[in-house]
N, C-alpha and C positions, 0 to 999 in steps of 0.2 A: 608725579613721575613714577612707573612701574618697575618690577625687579627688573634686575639684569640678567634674569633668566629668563626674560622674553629674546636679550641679544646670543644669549648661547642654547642654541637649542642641536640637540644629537639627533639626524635622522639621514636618510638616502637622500644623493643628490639625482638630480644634477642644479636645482632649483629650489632653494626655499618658497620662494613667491609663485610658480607654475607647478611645482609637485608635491612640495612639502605641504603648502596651505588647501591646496586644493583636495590634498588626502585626508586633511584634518576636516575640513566642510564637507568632505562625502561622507566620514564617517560621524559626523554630528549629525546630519539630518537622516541618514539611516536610521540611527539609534533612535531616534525621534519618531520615525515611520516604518518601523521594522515589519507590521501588518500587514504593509502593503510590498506586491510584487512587481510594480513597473513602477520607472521613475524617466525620469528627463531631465537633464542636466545640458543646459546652452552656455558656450564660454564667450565671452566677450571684448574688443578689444586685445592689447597688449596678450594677454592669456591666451586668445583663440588666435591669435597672430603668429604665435612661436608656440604653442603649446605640443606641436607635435614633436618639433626638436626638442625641448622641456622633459617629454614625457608625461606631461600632464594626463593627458589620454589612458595611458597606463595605468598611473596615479589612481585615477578615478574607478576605473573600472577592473584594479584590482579589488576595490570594497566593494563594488554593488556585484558585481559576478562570478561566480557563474551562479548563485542563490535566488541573483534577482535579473528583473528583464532592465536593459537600459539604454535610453536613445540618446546620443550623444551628439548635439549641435555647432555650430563653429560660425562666430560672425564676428569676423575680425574688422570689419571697416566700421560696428558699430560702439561707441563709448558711454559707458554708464556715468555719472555726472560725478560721483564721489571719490572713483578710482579707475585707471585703465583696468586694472586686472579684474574684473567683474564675473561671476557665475551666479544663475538661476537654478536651484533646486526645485523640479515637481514631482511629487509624489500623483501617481496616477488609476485610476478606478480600472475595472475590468471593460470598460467600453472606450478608454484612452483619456478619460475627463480627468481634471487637474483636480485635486481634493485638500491640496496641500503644497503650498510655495515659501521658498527663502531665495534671497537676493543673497548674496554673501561677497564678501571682496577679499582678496588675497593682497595685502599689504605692504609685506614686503616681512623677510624671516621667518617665514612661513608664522605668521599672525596673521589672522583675519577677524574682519568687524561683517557682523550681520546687518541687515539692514532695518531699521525701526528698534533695534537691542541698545541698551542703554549702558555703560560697562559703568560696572561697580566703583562706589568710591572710595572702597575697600583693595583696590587695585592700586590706586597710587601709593606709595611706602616711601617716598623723598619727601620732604616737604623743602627744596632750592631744584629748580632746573635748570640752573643756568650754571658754565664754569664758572662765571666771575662771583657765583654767592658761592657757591660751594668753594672757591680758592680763598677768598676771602674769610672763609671757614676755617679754612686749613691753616692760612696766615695767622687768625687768633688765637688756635688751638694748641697751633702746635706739631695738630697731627696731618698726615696723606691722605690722599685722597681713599685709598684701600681702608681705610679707619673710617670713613664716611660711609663706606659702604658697607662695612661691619656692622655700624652701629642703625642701621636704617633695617638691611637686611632680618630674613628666620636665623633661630641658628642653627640652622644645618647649611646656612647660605657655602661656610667653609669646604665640606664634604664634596657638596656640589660644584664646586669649582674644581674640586682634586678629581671628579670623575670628568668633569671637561675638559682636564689637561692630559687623565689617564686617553682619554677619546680623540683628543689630538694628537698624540705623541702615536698611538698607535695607527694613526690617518696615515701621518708621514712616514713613518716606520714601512706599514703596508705599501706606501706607494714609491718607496726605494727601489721594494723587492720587485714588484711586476712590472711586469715590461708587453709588450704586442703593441696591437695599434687600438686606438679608443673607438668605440659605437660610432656609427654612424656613415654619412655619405662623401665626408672629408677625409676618411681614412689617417687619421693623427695619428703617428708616431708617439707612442710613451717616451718621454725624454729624463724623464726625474734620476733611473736608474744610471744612465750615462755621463750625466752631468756631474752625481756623486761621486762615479768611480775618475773622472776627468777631474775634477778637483783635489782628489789627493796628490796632483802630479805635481800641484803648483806649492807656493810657499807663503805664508803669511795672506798679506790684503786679497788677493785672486784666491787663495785657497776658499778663506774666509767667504768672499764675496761666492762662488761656487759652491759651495756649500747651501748657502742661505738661497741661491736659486734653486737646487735639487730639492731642498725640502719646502718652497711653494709652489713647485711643480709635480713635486708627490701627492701634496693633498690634494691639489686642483687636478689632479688627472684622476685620481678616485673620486670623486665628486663626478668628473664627466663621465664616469663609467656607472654611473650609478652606485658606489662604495658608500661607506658609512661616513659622515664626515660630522663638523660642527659650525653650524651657520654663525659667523663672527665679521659683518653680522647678518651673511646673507651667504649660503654654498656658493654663490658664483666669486665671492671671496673669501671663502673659506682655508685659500691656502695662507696667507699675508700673517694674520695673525700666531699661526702655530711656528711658523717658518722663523719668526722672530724670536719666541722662546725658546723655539728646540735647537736654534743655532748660541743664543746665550747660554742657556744650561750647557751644550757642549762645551761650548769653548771657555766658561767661569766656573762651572761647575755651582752654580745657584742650585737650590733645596729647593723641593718641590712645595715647601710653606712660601718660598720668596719666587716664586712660578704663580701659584694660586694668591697673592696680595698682588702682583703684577694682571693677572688677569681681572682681577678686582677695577682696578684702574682701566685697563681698559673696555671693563662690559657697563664702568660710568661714563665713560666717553661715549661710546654706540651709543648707550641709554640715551644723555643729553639730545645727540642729534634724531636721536628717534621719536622723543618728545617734540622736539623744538621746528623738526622740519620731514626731513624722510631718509628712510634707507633702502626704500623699493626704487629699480631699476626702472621699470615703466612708469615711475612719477616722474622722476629727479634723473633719470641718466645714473654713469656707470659713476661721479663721480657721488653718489647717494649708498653704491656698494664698496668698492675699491678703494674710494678716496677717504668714506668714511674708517674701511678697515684699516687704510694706512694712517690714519688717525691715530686708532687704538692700539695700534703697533708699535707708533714713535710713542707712545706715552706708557705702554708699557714697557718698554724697551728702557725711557726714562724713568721709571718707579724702579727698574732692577737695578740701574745703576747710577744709583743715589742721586735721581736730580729735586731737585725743590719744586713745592708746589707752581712755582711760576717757569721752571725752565720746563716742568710738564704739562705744562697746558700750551708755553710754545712750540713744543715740539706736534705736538696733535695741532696746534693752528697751523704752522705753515707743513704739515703732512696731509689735511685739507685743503687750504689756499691754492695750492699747485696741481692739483685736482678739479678745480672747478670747471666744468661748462665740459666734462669726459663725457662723452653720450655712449649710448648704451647699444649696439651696433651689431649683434652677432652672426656669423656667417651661416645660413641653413638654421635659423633659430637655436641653434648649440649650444650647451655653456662648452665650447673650447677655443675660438679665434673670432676674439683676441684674449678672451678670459682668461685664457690660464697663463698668458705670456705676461699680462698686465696684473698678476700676482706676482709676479717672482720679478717685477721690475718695482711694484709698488712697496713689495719686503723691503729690497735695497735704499727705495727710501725714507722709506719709515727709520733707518737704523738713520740715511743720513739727517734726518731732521733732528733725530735728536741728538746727533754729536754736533750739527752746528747750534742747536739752542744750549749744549753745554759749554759753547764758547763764550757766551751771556750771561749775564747774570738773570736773565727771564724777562726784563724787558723790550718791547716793540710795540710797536702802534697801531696793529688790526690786532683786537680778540678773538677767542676762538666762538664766542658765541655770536659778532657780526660775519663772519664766515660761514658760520651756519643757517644763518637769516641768509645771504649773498647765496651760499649755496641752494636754498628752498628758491626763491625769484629765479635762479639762474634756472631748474630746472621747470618753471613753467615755463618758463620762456621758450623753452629748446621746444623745435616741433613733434609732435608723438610717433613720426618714422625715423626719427633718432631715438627712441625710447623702447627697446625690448622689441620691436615689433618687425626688426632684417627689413624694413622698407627706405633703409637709407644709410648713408656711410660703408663701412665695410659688408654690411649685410647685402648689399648688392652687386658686392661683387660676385663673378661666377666662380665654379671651384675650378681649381688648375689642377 
């Protein structure tokens, strides 16, 4: 199983899987074919399906242009076998001839797998990928899960979470302050800002709960605008995870050491189901982005406020469970509707799962690792114009 700094990655949204990865595989094969001045690049599926609301397009052709020449193709009704999200790299001669190809997939977190490249066994750094060995670990030990991942992790794994959290906190921060409407041809209203100041009006549980929607509406509305954010474990739910700790720190006042041992916990959670199944949206549905972040949320939420290894892994099982079979739906290819509404409702329950797992003592009858199996089946199952590609569900509706 690989770090957890494949589940937290810092870059522009609005897509990890449609811009994030797709900026990373143009500027891999570039650096590769730097020689050469024309190239060709065909998107496929899921990618070429929403890629323009993504930004993909963009993505892409901010690294090869204006230095180099670049033809950019779109065949959305065809699917490569490995992954929806498919693109072809061709490097090309001065008469248009191919000299040079890569197949590359965007995966989901903005990771992507080449095609015929073999990944290092120098990558994997867990040796348990499953909750129940790693709990099981804990139960013996003594120690949390954030202590599993210490001791697996570099050591700078620490640092690196306190800039994840520095990268978050300043997401939400940013997306208090601005306000207009978001990109595009939905004309969204920024809501993060109002929600904030409306929240102070109320008292206790509504404050609380307002609050915790302003700030996964903050991040997710920078994410739609193209802002800096942190794939946790994908931008199109990038807001769930921050929204959770930066309403705990406010309201307990937790230390940025017990923010980054919480984060710990949950970039092992992401980790497991990223291993074990998926977190790309054009595999698995929304309930592979959202449901897995409301995972990492109830169980970080659980690591700050002292639950035991077993009421933190049911807190992350049933903040999946209730998630499952969420399709992946977007309106005009956007990350904004339903994404950004279904962060700041998935916040809310992330926080509830794990105050009703701390009414337990941690046990129940589904694990969180047959839930993530349940989860992997449930999203083949679902058809591929439920899957990232606005050919079904709300992505067909028109804009009002």
């Amino acid at each position: 199983m690989k770090s957890i700094r494949d589940i937290f990655v810092t870059g522009k949204g609005p897509s990890s899987s449609h811009t994030m990865g797709p900026r990373k595989a143009s500027l891999r094969f570039l650096e590769q074919h730097n020689d050469c001045d024309s190239f060709r690049v065909t998107l496929y599926g899921s990618l070429a399906a929403t890629g323009k609301g993504h930004l993909t397009d963009v993505a892409i052709e901010e690294v090869f242009e204006p230095a180099k020449k670049l033809e950019l193709l779109w065949r959305p009704q065809e699917f490569l076998p490995y992954h929806p999200n498919a693109m072809k790299f061709e490097a090309l001669d001065s008469e248009g001839k191919t000299i040079a190809s890569n197949i590359v997939y965007s995966v989901g977190g903005g990771s992507i797998v080449v095609e015929g490249e073999q990944p290092s066994p120098d990558d994997d750094i867990y040796p348990m990928s499953t909750m129940t060995e790693i709990m099981e670990w804990c139960n013996n030990t003594g120690r949390s899960y954030w202590e599993y991942v210490f001791q697996h992790e570099d050591s700078h794994i620490k640092e690196f979470l306190q800039e994840v959290w520095n990268n978050m906190r300043r997401a939400v921060e940013n997306g208090i302050s601005n306000e207009g409407a978001l990109p595009g041809p939905l004309h969204l209203r920024r809501k993060a800002a109002s929600y904030y100041v409306r929240s102070r009006g109320y008292k206790d549980n509504l404050r609380t709960r307002g609050l915790l929607f302003a700030y996964a509406l903050a991040v997710s509305e920078e994410n739609a605008s193209g802002g800096t954010v942190v794939t946790a474990p994908t931008c199109g739910s990038s807001g769930i995870v921050p929204a959770v700790l930066y309403q705990l720190q406010e309201e307990y006042g937790f230390s940025d050491t017990q923010i980054v041992r919480a984060l710990a916990t949950a970039g092992l959670i992401g980790t497991i189901v990223k291993a074990n199944a998926s977190v790309s949206g054009a595999e698995v549905g929304c309930q592979g982005e959202v449901g897995v972040a409301c995972a990492m949320a109830a169980a970080a939420a659980s690591q700050l406020m002292g639950g035991s290894p077993a009421q933190t892994e049911y807190a992350a099982e049933m903040a999946l469970e209730h998630h499952l079979g969420m399709t992946c739906d977007p309106m005009c290819g956007l990350v904004q509707i339903p994404c950004i509404e279904r962060n700041a409702m998935a916040a809310a329950r992330a926080i509830d799962a794990q105050i009703y797992a701390f009414y337990t003592d941690g046990s129940h009858r589904v694990p969180f690792d047959d839930v993530v199996s349940v989860m992997k089946r449930t999203g083949h199952d679902i058809p591929s114009l439920y899957k990232e590609t606005s050919q079904g569900g709300l992505g067909k509706l028109k804009i009002q």
